[in-house]
C-alpha angles and dihedrals in degrees: 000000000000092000083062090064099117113230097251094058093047082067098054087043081064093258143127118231086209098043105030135000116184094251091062086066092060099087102219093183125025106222105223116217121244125267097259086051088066108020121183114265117241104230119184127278083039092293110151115204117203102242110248093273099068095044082058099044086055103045080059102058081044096058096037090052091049088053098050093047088050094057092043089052084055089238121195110266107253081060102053089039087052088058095045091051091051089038077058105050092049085050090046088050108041082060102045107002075189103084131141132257086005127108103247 
């Protein structure tokens, strides 16, 4: 839907044809970071704690998996529309944990 906008209306929307269309703002694939960039946490007895990243990294294949399973299950819509919105906060957190108005 939003690759249909024609060009002259993306200009009245407030965007650049050349710089931002509305469709480059859907992510379609969520980079994850490198290893280094999340290393496990020493704890102490010799327990290792995966660093926030990765917690948040797997509560959203968790979520998206969920979701998936749901939809194939044919589950009733509230449901479906409950896991996206927590599929979306994870998203949302894992890019800016500062939010407002959401427990960090």
């Amino acid at each position: 839907m939003l690759r249909k906008i024609r060009d002259e209306d993306l200009h009245l929307m407030g965007f650049n044809k050349h710089h931002g269309k509305p469709e480059w703002m859907v992510i379609k694939n969520l980079t994850v970071a490198p290893p280094p960039v999340r290393p496990s946490v020493a704890m102490p007895n010799l327990y290792r704690s995966e660093d926030d990243l990765t917690y948040a990294y797997q509560q959203i294949i968790k979520m998206n998996n969920l979701l998936k399973t749901q939809i194939e299950k044919g589950t009733n819509q509230s449901t479906i529309n409950e896991i996206l919105a927590q599929l979306q906060f994870y998203v949302a957190t894992l890019m800016d944990n500062d939010l407002c108005g959401q427990p960090t």
